[in-house]
C-alpha positions as CSV (number, residue, x, y, z in Angstrom):
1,X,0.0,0.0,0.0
2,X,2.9,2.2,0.7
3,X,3.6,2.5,-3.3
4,X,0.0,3.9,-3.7
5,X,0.8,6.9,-0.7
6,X,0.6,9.6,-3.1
7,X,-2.5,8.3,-5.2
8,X,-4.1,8.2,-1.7
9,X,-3.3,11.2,-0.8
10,X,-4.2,12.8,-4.2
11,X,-7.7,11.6,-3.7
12,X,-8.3,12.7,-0.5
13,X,-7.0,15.8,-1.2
14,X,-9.2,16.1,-4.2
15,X,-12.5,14.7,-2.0
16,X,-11.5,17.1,0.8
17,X,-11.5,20.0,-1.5
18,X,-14.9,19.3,-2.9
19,X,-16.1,18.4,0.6
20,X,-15.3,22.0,1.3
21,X,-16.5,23.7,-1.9
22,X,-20.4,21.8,-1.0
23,X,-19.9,23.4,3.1
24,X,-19.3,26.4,1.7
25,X,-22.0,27.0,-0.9
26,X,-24.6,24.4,1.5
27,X,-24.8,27.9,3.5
28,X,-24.8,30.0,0.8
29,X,-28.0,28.6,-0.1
30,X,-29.4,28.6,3.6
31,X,-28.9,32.5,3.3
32,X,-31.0,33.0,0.1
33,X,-33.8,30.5,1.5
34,X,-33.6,32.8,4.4
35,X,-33.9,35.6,2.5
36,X,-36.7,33.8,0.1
37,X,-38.7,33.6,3.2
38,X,-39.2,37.9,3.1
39,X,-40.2,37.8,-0.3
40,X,-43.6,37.9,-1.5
41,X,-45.4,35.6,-3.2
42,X,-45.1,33.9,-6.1
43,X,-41.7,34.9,-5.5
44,X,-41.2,33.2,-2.5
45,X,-42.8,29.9,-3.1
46,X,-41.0,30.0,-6.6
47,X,-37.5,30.3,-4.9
48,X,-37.8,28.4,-2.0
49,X,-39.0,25.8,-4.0
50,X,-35.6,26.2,-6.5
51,X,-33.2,26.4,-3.3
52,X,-34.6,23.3,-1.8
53,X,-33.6,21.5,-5.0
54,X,-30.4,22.8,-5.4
55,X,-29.8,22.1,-1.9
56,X,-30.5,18.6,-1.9
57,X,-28.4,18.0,-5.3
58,X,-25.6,19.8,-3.2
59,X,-26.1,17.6,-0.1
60,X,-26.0,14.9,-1.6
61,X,-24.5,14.6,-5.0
62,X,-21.1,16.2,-3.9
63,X,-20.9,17.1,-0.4
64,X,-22.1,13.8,1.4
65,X,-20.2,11.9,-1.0
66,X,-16.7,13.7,-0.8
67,X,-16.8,13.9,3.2
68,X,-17.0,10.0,3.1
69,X,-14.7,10.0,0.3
70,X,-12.1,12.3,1.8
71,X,-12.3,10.1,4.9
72,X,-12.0,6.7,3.6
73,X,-8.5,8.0,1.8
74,X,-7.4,9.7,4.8
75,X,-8.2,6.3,6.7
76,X,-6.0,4.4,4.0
77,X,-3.3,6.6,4.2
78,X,-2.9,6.7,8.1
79,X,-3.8,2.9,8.8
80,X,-2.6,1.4,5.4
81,X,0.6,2.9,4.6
82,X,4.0,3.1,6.5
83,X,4.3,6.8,6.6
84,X,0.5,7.4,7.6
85,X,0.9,5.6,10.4
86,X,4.1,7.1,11.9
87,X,2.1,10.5,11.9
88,X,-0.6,8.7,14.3
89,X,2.1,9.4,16.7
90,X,3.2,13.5,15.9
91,X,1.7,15.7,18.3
92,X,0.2,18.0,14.8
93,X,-1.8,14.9,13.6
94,X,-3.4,14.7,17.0
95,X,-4.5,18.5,16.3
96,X,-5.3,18.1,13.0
97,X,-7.4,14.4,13.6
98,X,-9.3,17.3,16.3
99,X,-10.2,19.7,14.2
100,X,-11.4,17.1,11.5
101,X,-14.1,16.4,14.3
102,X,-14.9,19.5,14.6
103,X,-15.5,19.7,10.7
104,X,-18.0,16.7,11.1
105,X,-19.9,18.5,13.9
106,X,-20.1,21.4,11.5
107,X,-21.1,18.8,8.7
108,X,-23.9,16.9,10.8
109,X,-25.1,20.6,12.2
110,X,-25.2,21.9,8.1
111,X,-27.1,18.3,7.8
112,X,-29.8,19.3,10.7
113,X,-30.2,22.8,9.1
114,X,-30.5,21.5,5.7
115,X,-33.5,19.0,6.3
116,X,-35.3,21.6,8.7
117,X,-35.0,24.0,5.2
118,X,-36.3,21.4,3.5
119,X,-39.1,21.4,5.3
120,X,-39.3,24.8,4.8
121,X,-38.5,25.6,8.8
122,X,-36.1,28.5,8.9
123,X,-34.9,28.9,12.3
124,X,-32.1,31.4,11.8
125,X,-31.4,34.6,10.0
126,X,-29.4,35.0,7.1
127,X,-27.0,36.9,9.3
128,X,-26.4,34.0,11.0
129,X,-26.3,31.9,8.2
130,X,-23.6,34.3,7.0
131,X,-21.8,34.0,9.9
132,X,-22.3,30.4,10.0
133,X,-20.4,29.9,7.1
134,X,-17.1,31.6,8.4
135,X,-17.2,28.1,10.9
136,X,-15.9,25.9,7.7
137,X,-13.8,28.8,6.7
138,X,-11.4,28.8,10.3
139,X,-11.5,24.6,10.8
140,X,-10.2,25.3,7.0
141,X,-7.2,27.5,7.4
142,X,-6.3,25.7,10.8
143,X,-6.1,22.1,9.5
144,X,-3.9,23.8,6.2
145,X,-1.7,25.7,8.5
146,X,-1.0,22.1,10.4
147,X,-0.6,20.0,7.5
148,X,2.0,22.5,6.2
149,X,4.0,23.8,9.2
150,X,3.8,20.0,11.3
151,X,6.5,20.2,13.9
152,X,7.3,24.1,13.0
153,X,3.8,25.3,14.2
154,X,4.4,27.8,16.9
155,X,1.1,27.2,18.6
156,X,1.1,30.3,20.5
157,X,1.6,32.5,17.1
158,X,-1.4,30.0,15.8
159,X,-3.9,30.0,18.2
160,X,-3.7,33.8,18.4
161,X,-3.7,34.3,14.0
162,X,-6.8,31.6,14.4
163,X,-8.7,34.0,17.3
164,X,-7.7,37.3,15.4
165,X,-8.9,36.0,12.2
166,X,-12.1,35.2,13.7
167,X,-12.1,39.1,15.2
168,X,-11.6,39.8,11.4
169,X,-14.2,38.2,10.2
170,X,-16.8,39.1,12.5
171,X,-15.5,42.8,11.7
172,X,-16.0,42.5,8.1
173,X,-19.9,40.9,8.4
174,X,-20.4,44.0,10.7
175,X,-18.7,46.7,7.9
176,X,-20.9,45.0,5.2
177,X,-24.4,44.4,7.2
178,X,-23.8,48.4,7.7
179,X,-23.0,48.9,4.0
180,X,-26.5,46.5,2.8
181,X,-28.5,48.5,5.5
182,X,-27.3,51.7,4.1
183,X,-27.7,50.8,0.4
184,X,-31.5,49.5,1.7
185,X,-32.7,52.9,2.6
């Protein structure tokens, strides 16, 4: 298996980027249902109706799929392969293996929100859909920074880049809720 490494690792590389492209635009469709809901009809019924397909193509045409994808070639790598399994003991891939569970709360959470929109139950805003979708976008950069850096990771420098890109982002939703409310008047 250890002559296949890089063909493993291709894949789950591949399956985690698509994994990642479906989280990302999953909540970019929970905004606009949210938003659908303000609308009045026809319009309403018309796009929720359009959203609630896409979504469910989404869900489970790509995203779905690559998540167990980009897990099963991660499991081959680490359990199958010589090198995979010497990094089940580096202090990083313990890190890394955390945050990966932290993307599958955010997964099964999307999952929860995504059949309560398809039964047309909105629950949140689509501020805090907005919002929301930053989660994917920090569990992102942290598992790229420890793939990358490994043993070199300062965590002290990381954790604090990780919290003040967070402040950043929260910042940024804030300047452009205050730009939409302006251009709304």
């Amino acid at each position: 298996m250890d002559a296949y490494y890089d063909y493993l690792k291709s894949l789950h590389l591949i399956f985690v980027i698509t994994w990642f492209a479906g989280l990302f635009y999953i909540v970019r469709l929970f905004v606009y249902h949210a938003e659908a809901k303000a609308k009045p009809e026809p319009e309403q019924s018309i796009l929720i109706k359009q959203y609630q397909l896409m979504s469910y193509r989404l869900w489970y045409i790509i995203t779905w799929p690559s998540a167990v994808l980009a897990s099963i070639f991660a499991f081959l790598m680490l359990f199958g392969t010589t090198l995979g399994n010497s990094w089940l003991h580096m202090p990083w891939m313990h890190i890394k293996l955390g945050f990966v569970f932290v993307l599958y709360l955010y997964h099964l959470k999307c999952h929860q929100i995504f059949k309560q929109l398809q039964r047309d139950e909105v629950k949140h805003t689509s501020g805090f859909f907005r919002l929301w979708n930053e989660g994917a976008t920090i569990i992102l950069f942290a598992v790229v920074f420890l793939v990358i850096l490994k043993n070199a990771f300062n965590w002290i420098f990381g954790v604090i880049g990780i919290i003040l890109f967070s402040v950043l982002i929260m910042l940024g939703y804030k300047f452009y809720k205050r730009i939409r409310e302006k251009s709304n008047r």
